[in-house]
N, C-alpha and C positions, 0 to 999 in steps of 0.2 A: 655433471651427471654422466655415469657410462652409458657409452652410444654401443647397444651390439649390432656387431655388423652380419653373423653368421650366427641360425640357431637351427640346429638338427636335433630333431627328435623320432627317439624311438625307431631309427636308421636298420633296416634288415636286407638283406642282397643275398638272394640262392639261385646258385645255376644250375641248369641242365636238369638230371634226376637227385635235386634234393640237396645240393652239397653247397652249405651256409656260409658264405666266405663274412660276412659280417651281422652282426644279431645283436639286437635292441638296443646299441649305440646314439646315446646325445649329451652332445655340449655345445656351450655358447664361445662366440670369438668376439673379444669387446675390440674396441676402437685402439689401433696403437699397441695392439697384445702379441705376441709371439706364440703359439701354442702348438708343442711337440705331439705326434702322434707318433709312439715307438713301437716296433714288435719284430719278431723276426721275420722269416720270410713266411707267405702264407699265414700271420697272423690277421690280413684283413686291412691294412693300414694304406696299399696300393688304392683298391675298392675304394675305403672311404673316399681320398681324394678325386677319384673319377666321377664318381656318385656327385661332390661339390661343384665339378667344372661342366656337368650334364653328358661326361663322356658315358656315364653307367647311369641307370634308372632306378631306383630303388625299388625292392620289392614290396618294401610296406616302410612307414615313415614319412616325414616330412624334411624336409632342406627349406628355411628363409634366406634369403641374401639380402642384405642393407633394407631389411622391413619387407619385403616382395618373397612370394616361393614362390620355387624351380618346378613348376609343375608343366608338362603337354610340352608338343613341340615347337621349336620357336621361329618364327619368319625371322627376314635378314636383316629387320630394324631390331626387331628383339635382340636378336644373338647380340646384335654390335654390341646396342645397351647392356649386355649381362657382360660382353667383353670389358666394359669400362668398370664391372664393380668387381672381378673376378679374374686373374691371371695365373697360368702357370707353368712353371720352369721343371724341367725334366730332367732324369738322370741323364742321360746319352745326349749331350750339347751336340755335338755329330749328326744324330739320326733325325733332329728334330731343327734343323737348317738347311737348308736348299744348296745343295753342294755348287747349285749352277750359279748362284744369284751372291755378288757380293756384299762385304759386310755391310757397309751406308746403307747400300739397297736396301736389305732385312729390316731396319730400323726404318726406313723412309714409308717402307710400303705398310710396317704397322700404323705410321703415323696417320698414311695417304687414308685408311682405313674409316678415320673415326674424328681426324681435325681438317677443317677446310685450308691449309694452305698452301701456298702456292711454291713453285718448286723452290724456291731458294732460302723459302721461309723452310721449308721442309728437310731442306740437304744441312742449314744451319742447326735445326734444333734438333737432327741424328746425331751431327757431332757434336752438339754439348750433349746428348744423351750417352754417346760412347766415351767420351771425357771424363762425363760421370762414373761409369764403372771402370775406369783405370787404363781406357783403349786412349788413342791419338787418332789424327788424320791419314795416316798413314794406313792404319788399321783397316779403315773405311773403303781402300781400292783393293784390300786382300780379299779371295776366297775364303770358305771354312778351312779347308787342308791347308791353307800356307798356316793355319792360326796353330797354340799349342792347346792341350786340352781344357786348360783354365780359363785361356781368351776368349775361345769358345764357350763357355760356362757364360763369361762377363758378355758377350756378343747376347747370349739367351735374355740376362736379367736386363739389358739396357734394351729390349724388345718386350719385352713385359711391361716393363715401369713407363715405355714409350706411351700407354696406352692410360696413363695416373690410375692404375685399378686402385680399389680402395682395397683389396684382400690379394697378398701372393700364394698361390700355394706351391711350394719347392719339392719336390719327389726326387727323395736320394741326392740333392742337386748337389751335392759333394762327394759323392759314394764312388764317383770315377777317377779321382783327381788325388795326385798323392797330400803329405800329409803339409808339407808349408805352403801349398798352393790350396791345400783346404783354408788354412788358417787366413789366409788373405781374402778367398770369399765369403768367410765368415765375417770377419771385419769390415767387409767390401757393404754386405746385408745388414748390418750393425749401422751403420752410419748411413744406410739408405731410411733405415726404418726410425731414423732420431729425427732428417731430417724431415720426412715427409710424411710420419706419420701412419703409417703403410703397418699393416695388421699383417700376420704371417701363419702360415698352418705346415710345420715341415715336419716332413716324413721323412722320418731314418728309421734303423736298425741300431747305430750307433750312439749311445749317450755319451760318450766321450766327444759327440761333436753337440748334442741336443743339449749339454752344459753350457755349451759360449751361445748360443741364439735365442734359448726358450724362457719364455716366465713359466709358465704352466707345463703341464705334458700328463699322454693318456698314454698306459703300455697298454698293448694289446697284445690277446694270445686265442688262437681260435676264432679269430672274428668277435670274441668279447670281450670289453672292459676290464682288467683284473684290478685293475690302479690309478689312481688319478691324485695330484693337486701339485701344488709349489715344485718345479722342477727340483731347485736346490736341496727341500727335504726329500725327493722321491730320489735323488743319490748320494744322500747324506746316511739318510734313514730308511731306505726301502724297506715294505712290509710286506711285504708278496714273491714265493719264489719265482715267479717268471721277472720281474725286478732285477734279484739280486743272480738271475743267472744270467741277464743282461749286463750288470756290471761285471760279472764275473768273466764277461766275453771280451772284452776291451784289449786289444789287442796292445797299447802302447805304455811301455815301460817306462813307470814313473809318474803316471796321471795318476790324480786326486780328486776326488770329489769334490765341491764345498763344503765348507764345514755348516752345519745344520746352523741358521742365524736365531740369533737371541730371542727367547721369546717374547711375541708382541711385536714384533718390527717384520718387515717387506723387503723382499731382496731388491736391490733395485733394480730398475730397467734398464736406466739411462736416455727413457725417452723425454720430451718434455711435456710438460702439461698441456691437453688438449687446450684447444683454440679457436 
């Protein structure tokens, strides 16, 4: 039976004197699902995710997380508990790491956060955490500045996932990094989310990157819905010109879409059967 983990409804956010950056916005995130939120810039796609992590408040609408809404402010047991259903990774791996504090560190002190162990239990399962996203031992006594820009990306997600959320949400988490060190973090999130099960909400601009990660995806334009279903047919077969002037923006010579699958069949995920 699908389990949803996230269901926003009727989602509205205006600031200042009137100006709508998101309007009447909802969908659901099942269990083990990948789902792209695309738009340009100032289409509203940033907002939503802030809105999910309680960094923004909605102005009208509801947010659930794993059966519970995000509603009122939360004391320092709450937040933990909402940290363990809800994580997220940033564009600028950089701005969002303690320039003072090394890599182990980073990973230890999420752990020290939210699991009772003790230091050696703790400095061990950073480094099979960093192991996990493609870092070494070695990595673990670096700063952020000794790392390259990717490391740093892989330093973020092995700090997220430190904490087993059941939802990641990724903003732009590629959008800094050139293009085969995209493709490695891609791959790197692909085989996070087969093994563990781990539900996704990533925000891009680009659908030449939202093809390799998403089942589903919503384009946004204006803070409103223009599009929504099967990632595959939405760049196979877009119906909507804010769509197809999204694929028409794809900057790399030579990418294809998929081809629109057979009718009656499911692209697949490659996750495995919940459990």
């Amino acid at each position: 039976m699908t389990e949803i983990l996230v269901r926003a409804e009727g989602l509205r956010k205006v600031y200042g004197k009137g100006r709508v950056a998101v309007d009447g916005l909802s969908f659901t995130l099942d269990r083990g699902e990948s789902l792209a939120v695309v738009g340009e810039s100032g289409s509203g796609k940033t907002t939503v995710a802030r809105m999910l992590l309680g960094l923004e408040t909605p102005t009208a609408g509801t947010i659930d997380v794993c059966g519970r809404p995000r509603t009122g402010r939360a004391g320092s047991a709450e937040r933990r508990r909402r940290a363990r259903e809800i994580q997220m990774v940033f564009q600028d791996p950089y701005s969002s790491l303690d320039p003072l504090q090394r890599v182990g560190d980073v990973v230890e002190t999420a752990l020290a956060l939210h699991f009772p162990l003790g230091r050696q239990q703790r400095r061990g399962r950073a480094l099979e955490l960093l192991e996990a996203v493609g870092l070494t031992g070695r990595h673990a006594a670096m700063l952020p500045r000794q790392l390259s820009g990717g490391q740093r990306q892989r330093v973020a997600i092995a700090r997220a996932i430190a904490v087993e959320p059941r939802v990641l949400v990724l903003d732009e988490a590629v959008a800094a990094l050139d293009v085969s060190v995209q493709a490695q973090i891609l791959n790197l999130l692909s085989d996070i989310r087969e093994r563990s099960g781990i539900s996704y909400v990533f925000i891009s601009h680009d659908l030449a990157v939202v093809h390799q990660i998403s089942d589903t995806a919503i384009v946004m334009s204006g803070g409103r819905v223009v599009e929504r279903g099967p990632t595959a047919r939405l760049l196979s077969a877009p119906e909507e010109e804010d769509t197809r002037a999204l694929l028409a923006a794809i900057p790399r010579p030579g990418w294809r879409p998929r081809r629109r699958p057979p009718a009656g069949t499911v692209p697949s995920t490659g996750l495995r059967p919940p459990g």
